[in-house]
N, C-alpha and C positions, 0 to 999 in steps of 0.2 A: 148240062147237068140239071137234071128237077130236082123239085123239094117238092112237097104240100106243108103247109101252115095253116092251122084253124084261127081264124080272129072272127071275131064281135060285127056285126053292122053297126058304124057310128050312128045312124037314123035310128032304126028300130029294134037294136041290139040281138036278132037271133044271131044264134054262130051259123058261119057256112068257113067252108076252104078253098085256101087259094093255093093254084099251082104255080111254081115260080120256076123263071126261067134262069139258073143262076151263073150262063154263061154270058151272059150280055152284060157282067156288071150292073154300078151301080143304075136303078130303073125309077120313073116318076111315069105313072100312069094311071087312067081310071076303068075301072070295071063297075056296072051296077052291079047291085045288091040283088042276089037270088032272090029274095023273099016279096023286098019294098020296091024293086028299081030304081031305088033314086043311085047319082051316081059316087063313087067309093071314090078317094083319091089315096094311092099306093105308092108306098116308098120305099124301095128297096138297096138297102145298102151292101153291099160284098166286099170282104176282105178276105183273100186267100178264102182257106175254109172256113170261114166265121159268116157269118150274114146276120139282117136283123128286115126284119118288116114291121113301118106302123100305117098306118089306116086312122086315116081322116076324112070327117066330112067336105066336098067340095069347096062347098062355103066359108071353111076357118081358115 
């Protein structure tokens, strides 16, 4: 099951959207930044039909 979710770049704040993959459960992963490339660190949590994504800089 997909999703898309619009967030913020923590580095350089444009938005862009992530596609999420929401059958794999919960997910820890990194994608660069469309804009900056620096790298995104992604957190995906799933419960049944619920989910949540936050987005962190690497570094924190």
């Amino acid at each position: 099951m997909l999703e898309t979710e619009n967030y913020h770049c923590p580095y350089c704040g444009e938005p862009a959207e992530a596609v999420l993959d929401l059958s794999g459960g919960d997910q820890r992963y990194i994608e660069d930044c469309p804009v900056c490339c620096r790298p995104i660190l992604f957190l995906l949590w799933t419960d049944g039909q619920d989910w949540s994504l936050e987005v962190r800089r690497e570094d924190d």
